[in-house]
C-alpha positions as CSV (number, residue, x, y, z in Angstrom):
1,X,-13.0,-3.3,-4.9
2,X,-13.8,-1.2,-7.7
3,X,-9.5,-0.7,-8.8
4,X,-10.5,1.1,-12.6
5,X,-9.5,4.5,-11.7
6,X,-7.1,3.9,-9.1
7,X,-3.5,4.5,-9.7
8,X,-0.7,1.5,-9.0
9,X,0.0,2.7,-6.0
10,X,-3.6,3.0,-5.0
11,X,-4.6,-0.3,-5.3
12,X,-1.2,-2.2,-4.1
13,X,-2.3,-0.1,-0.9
14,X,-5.9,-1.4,-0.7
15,X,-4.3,-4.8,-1.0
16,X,-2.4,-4.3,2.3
17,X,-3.6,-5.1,5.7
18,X,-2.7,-1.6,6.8
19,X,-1.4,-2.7,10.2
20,X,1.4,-0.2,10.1
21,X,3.9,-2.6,11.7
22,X,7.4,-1.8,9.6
23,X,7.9,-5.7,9.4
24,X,8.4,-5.0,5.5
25,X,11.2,-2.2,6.4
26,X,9.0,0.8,5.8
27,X,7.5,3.2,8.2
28,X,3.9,2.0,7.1
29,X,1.6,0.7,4.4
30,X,1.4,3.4,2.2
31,X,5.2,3.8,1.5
32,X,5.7,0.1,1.0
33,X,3.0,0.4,-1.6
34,X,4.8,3.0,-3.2
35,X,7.8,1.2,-3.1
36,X,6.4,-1.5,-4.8
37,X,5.2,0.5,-7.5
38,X,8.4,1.9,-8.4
39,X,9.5,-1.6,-8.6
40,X,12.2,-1.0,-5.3
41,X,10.5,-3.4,-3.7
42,X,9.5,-7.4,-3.6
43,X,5.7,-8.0,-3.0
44,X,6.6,-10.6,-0.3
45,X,7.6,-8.5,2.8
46,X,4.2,-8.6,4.3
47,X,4.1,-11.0,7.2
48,X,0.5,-9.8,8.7
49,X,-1.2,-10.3,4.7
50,X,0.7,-13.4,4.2
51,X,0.3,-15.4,1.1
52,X,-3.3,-14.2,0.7
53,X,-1.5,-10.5,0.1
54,X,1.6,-11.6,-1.9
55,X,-1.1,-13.3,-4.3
56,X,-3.3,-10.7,-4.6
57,X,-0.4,-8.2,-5.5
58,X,0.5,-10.9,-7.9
59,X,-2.4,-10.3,-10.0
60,X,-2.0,-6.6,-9.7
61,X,1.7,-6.0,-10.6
62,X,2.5,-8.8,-12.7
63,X,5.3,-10.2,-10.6
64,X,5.7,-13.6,-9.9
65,X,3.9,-15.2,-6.5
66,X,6.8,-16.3,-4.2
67,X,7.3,-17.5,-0.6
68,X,6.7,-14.4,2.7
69,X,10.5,-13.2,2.9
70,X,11.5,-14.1,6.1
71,X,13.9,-11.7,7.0
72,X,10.7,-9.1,7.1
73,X,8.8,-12.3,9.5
74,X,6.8,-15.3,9.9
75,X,3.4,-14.9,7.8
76,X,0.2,-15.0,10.2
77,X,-2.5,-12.7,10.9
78,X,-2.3,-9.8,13.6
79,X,-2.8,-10.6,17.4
80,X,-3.5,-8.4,19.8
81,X,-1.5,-6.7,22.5
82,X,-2.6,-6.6,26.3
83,X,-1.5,-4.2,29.3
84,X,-1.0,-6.0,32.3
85,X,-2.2,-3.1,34.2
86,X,-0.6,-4.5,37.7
87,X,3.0,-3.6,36.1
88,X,2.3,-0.6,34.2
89,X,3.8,2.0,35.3
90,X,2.0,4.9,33.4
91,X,5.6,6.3,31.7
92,X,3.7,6.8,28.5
93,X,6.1,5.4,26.0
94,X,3.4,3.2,24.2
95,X,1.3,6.3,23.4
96,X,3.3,7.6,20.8
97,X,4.8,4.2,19.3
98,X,0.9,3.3,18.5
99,X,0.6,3.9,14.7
100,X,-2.9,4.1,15.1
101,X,-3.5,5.3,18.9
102,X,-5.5,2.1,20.1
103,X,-3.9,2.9,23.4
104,X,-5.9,4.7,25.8
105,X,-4.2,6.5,28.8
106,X,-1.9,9.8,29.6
107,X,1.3,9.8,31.3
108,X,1.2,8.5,35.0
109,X,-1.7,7.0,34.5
110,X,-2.0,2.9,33.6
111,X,-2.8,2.6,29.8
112,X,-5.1,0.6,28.2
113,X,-5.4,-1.5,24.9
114,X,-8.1,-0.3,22.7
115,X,-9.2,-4.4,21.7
116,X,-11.2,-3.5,18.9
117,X,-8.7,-1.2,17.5
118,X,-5.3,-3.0,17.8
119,X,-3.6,-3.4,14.9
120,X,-1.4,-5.7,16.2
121,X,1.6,-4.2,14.9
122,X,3.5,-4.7,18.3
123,X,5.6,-1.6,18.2
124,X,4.6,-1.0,21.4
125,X,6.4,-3.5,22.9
126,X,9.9,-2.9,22.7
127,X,9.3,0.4,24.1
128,X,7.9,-0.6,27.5
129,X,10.7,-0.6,30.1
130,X,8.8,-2.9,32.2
131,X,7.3,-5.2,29.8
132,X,3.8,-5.2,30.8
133,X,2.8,-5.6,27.2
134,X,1.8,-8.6,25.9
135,X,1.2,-10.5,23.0
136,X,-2.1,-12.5,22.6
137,X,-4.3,-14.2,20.7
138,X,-6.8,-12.2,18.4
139,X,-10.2,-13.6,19.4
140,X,-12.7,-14.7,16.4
141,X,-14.9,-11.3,16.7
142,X,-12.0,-8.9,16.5
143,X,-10.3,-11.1,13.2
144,X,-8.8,-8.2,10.9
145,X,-11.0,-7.8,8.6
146,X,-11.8,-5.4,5.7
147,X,-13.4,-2.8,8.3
148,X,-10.9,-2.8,10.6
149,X,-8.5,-2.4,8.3
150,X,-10.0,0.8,6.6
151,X,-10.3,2.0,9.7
152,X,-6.9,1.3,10.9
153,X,-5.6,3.0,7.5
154,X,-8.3,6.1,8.5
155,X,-6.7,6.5,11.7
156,X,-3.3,6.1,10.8
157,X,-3.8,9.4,8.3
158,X,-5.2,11.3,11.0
159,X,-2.5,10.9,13.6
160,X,0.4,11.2,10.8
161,X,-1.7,14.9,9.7
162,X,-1.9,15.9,13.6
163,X,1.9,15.0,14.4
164,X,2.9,17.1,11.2
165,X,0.8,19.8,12.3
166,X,2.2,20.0,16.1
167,X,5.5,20.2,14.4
168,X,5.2,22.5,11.8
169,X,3.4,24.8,14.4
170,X,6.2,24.7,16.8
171,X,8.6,25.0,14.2
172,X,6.7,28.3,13.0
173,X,6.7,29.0,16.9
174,X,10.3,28.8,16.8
175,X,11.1,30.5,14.4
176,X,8.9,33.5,15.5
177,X,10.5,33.4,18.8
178,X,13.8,33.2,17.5
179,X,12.9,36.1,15.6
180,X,11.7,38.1,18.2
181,X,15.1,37.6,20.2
182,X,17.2,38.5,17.3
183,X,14.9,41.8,16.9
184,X,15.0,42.7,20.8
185,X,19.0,41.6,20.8
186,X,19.7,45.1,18.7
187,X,17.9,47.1,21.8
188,X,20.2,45.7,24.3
């Protein structure tokens, strides 16, 4: 990686595995990162990157290499998630927790893990009232790698631009119609 004209931030951010998983007590990546380049936080609360990460952000923020922080988790590298189809019940509760929608289904309908997607950040799984969702073991041709991880971070933009949009436009909405109701409340 090419980090000459990247900012701090920018390249603590490439170091990260982008799973999106909160183990380090942010909502994703990319505020971790930041977080780290303000100096608010340690560069050892990545359980997916392991030591591999902590080292590598070593080298990039000066801080001294130290031990995964095992409050945030034990270091290894993503699994994957499975649907046990038989128990799902379609309720749809795994859509939205899905940083990176590698689920496929809609509502009353069984879901489905995307395999070659999964980030393995297992947020889906404590919202499952039936616990059909299971943990697995990450087969050698899905390994997270750079690719995955780029495209994990790709996807993770795009669903965090498209929920802000929904609810900026039904807070416009809102407002309009609110609005509206005050306007038509001096006719009555």
């Amino acid at each position: 990686m090419d980090y000459s004209s990247k900012s701090l931030k920018e390249k603590i951010n490439d170091v990260l595995p982008q799973t999106h998983c909160q183990k380090c007590g942010f909502e994703s990546c990319r505020p971790y990162a930041n977080a780290i380049s303000m100096g608010k936080a340690d560069i050892n609360r990545c359980p997916p990157g392991g030591k591999n990460v902590v080292i590598k952000l070593s080298r990039i923020t000066g801080k001294s290499v130290k031990e995964i922080d095992l409050q945030c988790g034990r270091p290894e590298p993503p699994k994957l998630v499975s649907i046990k189809e038989s128990i799902c019940i379609g309720c749809g509760l795994c859509l939205p927790a899905c940083p990176i929608d590698a689920i496929a289904g809609a509502r009353k309908f069984m879901h489905s893990i995307i395999r070659d997607e999964c980030s393995g950040c297992n947020l889906c799984l404590n919202v499952c009232p039936v616990d059909c969702i299971v943990i697995v073991e990450r087969p050698r041709d899905l390994s997270w790698d750079e690719q995955k991880k780029e495209k994990s971070k790709q996807k993770f933009a795009v669903k965090k631009s498209r929920l802000f949009k929904k609810n900026n436009s039904s807070d416009f909405r809102n407002s309009i119609v609110d609005s509206l109701k005050k306007d038509l409340s001096k006719f009555k």
